[in-house]
C-alpha positions in Angstrom: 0.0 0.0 0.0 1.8 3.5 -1.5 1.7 6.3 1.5 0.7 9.8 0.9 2.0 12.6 3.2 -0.1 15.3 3.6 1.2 19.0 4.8 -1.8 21.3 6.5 -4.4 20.1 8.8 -7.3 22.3 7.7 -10.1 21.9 5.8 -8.2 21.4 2.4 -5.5 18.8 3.7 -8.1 17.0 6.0 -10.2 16.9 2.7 -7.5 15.2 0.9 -6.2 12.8 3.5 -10.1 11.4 3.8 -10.5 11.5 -0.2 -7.0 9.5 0.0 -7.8 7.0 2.6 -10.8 6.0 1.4 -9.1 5.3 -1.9 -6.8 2.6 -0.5 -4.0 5.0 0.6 -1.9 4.9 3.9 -1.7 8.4 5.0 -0.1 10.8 7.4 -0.9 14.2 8.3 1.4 16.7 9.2 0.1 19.9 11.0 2.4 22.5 12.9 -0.2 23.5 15.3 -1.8 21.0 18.5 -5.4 21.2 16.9 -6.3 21.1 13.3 -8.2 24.2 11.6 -6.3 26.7 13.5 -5.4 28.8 10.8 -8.0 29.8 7.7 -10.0 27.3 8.1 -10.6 28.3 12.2 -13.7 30.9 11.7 -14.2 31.8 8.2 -17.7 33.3 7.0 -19.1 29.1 6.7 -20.8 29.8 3.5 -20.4 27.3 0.8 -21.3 28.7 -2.6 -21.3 26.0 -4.9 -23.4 27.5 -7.7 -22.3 31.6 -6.9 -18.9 31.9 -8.0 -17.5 35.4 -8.3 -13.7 35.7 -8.9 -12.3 38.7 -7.7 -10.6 39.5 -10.8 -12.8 41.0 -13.5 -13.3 43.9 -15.5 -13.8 47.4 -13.6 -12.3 45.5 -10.7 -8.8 48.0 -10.5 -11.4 51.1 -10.7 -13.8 49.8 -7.7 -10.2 49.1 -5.9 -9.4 52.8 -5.9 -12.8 53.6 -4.4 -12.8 51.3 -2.1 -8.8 52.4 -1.0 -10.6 56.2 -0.5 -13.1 54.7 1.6 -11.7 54.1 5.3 -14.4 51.7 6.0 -14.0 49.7 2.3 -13.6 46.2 2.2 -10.2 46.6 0.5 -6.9 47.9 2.0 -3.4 47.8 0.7 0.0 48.0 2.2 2.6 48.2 0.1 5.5 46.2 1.1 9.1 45.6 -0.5 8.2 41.9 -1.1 8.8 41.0 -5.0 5.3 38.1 -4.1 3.6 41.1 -3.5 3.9 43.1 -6.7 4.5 39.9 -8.8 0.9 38.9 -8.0 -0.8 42.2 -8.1 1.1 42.2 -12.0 -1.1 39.4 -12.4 -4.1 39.9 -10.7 -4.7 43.1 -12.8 -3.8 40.9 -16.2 -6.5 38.8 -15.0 -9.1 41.5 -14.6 -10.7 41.3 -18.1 -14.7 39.7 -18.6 -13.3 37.0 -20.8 -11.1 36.0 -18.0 -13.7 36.2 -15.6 -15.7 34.3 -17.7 -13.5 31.4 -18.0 -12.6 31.1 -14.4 -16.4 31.5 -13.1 -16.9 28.3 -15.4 -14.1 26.2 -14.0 -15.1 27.0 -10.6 -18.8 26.4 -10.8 -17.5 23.0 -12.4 -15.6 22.5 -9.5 -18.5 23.3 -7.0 -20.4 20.8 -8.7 -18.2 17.7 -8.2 -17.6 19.5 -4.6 -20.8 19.6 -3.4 -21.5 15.9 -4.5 -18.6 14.9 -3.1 -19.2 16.4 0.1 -22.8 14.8 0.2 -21.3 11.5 0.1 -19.2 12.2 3.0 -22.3 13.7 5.0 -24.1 10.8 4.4 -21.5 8.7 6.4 -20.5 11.6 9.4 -23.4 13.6 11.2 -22.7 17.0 9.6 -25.7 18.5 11.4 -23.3 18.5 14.6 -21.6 21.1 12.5 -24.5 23.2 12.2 -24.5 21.9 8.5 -27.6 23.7 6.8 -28.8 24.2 3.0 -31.0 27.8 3.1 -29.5 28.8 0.0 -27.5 32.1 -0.5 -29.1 35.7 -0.7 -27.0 38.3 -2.6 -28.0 42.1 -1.9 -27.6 45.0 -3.6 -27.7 48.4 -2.5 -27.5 50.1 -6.0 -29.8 49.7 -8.9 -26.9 50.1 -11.3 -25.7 46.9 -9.7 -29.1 45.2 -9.4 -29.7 45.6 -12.8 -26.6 43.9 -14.1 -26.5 41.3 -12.2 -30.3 40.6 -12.7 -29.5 41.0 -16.7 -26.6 37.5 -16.1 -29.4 36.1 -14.0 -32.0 36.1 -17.2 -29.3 35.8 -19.6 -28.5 32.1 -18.0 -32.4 31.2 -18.2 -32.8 28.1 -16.1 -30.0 28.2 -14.0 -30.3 28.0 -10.0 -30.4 32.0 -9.1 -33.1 33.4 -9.0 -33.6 37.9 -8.9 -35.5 38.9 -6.6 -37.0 42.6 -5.6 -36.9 44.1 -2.3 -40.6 42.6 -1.6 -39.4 39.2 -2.2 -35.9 39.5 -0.4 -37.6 40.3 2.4 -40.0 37.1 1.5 -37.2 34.7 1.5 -35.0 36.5 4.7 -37.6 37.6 7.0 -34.9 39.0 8.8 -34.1 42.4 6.4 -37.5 43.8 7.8 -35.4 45.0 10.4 -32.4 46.3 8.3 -32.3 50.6 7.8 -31.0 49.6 4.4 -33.1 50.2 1.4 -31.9 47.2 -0.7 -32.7 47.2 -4.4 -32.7 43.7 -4.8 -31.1 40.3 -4.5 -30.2 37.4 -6.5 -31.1 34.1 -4.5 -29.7 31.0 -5.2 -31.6 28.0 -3.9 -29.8 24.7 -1.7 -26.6 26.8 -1.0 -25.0 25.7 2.3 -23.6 26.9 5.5 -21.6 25.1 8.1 -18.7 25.6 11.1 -15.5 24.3 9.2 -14.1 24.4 12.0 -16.2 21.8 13.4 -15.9 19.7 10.0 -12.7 20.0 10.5 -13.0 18.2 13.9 -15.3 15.5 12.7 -13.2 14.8 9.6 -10.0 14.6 12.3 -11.9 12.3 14.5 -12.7 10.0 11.1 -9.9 9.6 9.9 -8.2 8.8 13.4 -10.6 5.9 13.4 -9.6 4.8 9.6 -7.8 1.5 8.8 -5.7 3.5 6.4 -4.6 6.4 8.5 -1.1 6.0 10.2 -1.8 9.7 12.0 -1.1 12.9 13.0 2.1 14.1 13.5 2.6 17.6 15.2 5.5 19.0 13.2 7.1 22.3 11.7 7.8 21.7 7.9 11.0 23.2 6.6 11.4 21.6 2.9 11.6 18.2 0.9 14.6 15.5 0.4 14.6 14.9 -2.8 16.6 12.2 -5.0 16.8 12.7 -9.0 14.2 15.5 -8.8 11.6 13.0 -6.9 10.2 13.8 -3.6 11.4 11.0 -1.4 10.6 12.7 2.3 9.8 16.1 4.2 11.8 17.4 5.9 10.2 18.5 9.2 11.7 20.1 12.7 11.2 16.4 14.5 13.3 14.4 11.4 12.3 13.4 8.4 9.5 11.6 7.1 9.0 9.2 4.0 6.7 8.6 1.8 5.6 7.4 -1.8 3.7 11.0 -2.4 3.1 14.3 -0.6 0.5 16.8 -1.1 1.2 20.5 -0.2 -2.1 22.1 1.0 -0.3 24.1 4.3 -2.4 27.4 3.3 0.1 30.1 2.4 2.8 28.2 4.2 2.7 26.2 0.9 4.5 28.7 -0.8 7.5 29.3 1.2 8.0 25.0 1.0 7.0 24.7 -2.9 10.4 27.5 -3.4 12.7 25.5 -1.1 12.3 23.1 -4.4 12.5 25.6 -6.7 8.4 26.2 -7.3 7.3 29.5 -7.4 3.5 29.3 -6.6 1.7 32.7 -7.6 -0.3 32.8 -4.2 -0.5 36.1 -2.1 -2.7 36.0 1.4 -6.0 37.9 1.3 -6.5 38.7 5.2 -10.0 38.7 6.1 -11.7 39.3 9.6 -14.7 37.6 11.1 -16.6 38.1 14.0 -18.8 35.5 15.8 -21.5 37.1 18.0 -24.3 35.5 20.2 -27.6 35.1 19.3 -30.7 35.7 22.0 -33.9 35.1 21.9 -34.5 39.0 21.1 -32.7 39.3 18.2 -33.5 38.6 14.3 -30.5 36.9 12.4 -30.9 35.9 9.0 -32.4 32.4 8.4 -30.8 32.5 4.9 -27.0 33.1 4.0 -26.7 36.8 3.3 -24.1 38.7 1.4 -24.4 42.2 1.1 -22.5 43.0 -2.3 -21.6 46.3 -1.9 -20.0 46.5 1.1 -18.6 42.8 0.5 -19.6 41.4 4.2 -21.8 38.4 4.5 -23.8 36.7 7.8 -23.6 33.0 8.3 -26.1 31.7 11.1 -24.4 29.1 12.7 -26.2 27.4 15.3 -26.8 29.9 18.1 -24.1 32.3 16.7 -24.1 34.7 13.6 -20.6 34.9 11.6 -20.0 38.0 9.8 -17.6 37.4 7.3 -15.7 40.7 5.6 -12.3 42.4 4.2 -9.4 41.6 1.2 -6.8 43.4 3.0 -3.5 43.1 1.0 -0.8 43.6 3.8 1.5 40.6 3.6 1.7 38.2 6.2 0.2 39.8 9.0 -2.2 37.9 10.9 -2.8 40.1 14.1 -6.3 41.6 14.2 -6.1 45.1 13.5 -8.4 47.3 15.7 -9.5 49.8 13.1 -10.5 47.1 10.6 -12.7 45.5 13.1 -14.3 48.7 14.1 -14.5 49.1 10.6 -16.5 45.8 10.6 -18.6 46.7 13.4 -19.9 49.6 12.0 -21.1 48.3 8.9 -23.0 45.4 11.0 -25.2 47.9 13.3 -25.6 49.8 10.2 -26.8 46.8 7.7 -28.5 44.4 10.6 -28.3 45.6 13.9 -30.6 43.1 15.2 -29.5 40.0 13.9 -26.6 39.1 17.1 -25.1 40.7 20.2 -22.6 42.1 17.8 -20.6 43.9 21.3 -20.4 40.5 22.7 -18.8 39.1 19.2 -15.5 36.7 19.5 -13.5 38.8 16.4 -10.6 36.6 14.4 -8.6 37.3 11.4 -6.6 35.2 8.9 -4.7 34.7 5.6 -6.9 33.1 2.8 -4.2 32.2 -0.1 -4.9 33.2 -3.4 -3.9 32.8 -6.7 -4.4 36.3 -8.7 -7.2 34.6 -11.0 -9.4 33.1 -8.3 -8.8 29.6 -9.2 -6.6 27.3 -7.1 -3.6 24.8 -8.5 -4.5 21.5 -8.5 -2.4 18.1 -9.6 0.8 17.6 -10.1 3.9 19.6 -9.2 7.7 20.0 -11.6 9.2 17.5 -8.5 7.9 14.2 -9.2 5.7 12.8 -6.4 4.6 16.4 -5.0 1.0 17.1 -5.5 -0.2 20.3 -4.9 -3.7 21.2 -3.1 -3.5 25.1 -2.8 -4.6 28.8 -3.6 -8.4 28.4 -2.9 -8.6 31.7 -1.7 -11.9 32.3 -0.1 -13.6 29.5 -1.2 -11.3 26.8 0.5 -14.4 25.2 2.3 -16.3 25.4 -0.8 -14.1 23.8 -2.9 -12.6 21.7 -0.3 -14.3 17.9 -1.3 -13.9 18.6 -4.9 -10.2 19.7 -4.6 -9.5 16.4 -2.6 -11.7 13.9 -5.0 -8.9 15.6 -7.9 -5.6 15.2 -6.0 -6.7 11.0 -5.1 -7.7 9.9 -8.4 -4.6 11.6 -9.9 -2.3 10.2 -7.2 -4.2 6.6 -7.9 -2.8 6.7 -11.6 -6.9 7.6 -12.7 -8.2 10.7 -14.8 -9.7 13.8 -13.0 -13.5 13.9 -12.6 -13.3 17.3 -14.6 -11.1 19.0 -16.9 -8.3 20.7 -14.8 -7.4 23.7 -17.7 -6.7 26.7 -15.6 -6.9 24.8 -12.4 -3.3 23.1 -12.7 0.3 25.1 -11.9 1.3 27.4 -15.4 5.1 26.6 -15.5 5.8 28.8 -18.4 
């Protein structure tokens, strides 16, 4: 039986280790921290958008940017920083922002939801995902312009019978009960129907606690990577601060810690961290918290009911690798909350968190092989790791068995060029 290393023990490694040892593999996790999930997978928005994809990159993208740099409370801020990974993928990023682009990258990613979403199903049917708060209430998209409305409600009719549905402010407030008590005059919203949420976190937990219990796992080992033995150009261990350890494979999904290991080898992957902030904040019997998954468009923050708590999900903030919370972003954060639903949570009462979603300048992640033969990479899902996260892992074990991916991988595999 071959044996597949694994580096990162959040949502995407976990993902692949279960994908892998169902598949026959032995496998072995290695995770730096005590826990698993304690990085972005810890307290992320818990939205799972298989079927609304929007990549970050598109046309009138660098225009909006400038706005929202003006804007003290915008969802974007940028430090510049003399660090060649920051400018390289900002290059890119604004190459990337043109509709055809777009285009092409929304359609990957929807494929990949698809395959995700089934392939998460199949792993809920076996694991009590409801523990995880795991719901399907679909996905409410608001607008606060017309301008904005009216476009997207334009793609909405141009894809006829596809899952979203546009909606006017009567019928938002239909479907989310909840935006009776919102001061914002919303000019509509595009629903899309059987859209998830869940605590990844929690996932995380129950897909530790599986594979612990797995024929095929050989464990967890708590361990700080630091680079790859290789022989001929073929992975033959990792290199780790407690020895090495062997293997016949190893896939890289450590987050943005990927790319600092991938260049120890000589692979320069194009990923940059998008910090985002989230706050988790009580819910009473008093307040009114969305029922449905809500993302308000403008101001790019969305609200996740999770169980008894509300997530509010927001920021791109392009400062490197900072992880500390920053107490003007999260006041920022606050003050959009009691201005868009300030009945939903205890928002003052709210447990805040921050961390660094790694992302590729298009808005796809790199999937499949790597240049060093018997390195598999699992990386740059940006904010849609959870999304993507079954889908991802279904790829990397059929490819590692020697089988063809369940869907085309053009744009989704490491541009070497």
């Amino acid at each position: 039986m071959k044996t597949v290393v694994v580096i990162g023990g959040g949502i995407i490694g976990l993902t692949t280790a279960w994908s892998l040892v169902e598949a026959g593999f032995n496998v072995r996790v290695i995770e730096r921290s005590k826990t698993p999930a304690t990085g972005a997978s810890h307290a992320n928005g818990g939205q799972l958008s298989y079927r609304y994809v929007s990549p970050l990159a598109d046309q009138g993208v660098p225009l909006k940017a400038l706005k929202w740099l003006l804007d003290r409370d915008g969802p974007l801020r940028w430090r510049p920083e003399a660090d060649a990974h920051q400018w390289r993928w900002l290059a890119s990023f604004l190459a990337h922002c043109r509709a055809p682009v777009n285009r092409q990258t929304t359609a990957r990613l929807l494929a990949l939801g698809a395959l995700s979403q089934a392939a998460c199903a199949e792993f809920g049917a076996r694991l009590p995902l409801a523990e995880a708060h795991w719901r399907a209430p679909g996905k409410l998209v608001l607008y606060r312009h017309q301008k904005d409305f009216d476009h997207a409600r334009a793609r909405v009719e141009r894809q006829a019978e596809g899952p979203e549905q546009a909606l006017g402010p009567h019928d938002c407030r239909r479907v989310e009960p909840a935006l009776a008590h919102s001061p914002v005059a919303w000019a509509g919203g595009i629903f899309t129907e059987g859209e998830a949420v869940a605590d990844c976190h929690a996932v995380c937990l129950q897909l530790a606690s599986a594979l612990a219990q797995h024929p095929n796992f050989d464990g967890f080992v708590q361990a700080e990577v630091t680079g790859f033995q290789l022989q001929q150009r073929q992975a033959r261990a990792v290199l780790t601060d407690q020895g090495p350890i062997g293997g016949d494979a190893f896939v890289l999904a450590a987050g943005i810690g990927s790319r600092p290991l991938a260049e120890s080898v000589g692979i320069r992957l194009p990923l940059y961290p998008l910090k985002g902030y989230s706050l988790s904040a009580p819910i009473a019997a008093h307040h009114h918290p969305p029922e449905v998954s809500v993302t308000d468009f403008e101001k790019k923050v969305l609200y996740t009911r999770i169980g008894r708590q509300l997530r509010v999900a927001a920021m791109v903030d392009l400062v490197g690798l900072h992880e500390e919370i920053d107490p003007q972003r999260l006041a920022a954060l606050q003050r959009a909350v009691h201005a868009t639903l300030p009945d939903a949570a205890d928002y003052e009462q709210a447990e805040p968190w921050s961390g660094l979603r790694p992302a590729t300048p298009a808005g796809a992640p790199i999937l499949g092989a790597s240049p060093i033969e018997g390195l598999w990479l699992n990386v740059g899902h940006g904010a849609l790791g959870f999304t993507f996260s079954f889908g991802s892992a279904r790829i990397l074990s059929r490819l590692i068995a020697g089988q063809p991916s369940p869907l085309p991988l053009d744009g989704l595999q490491l541009q070497t060029a």
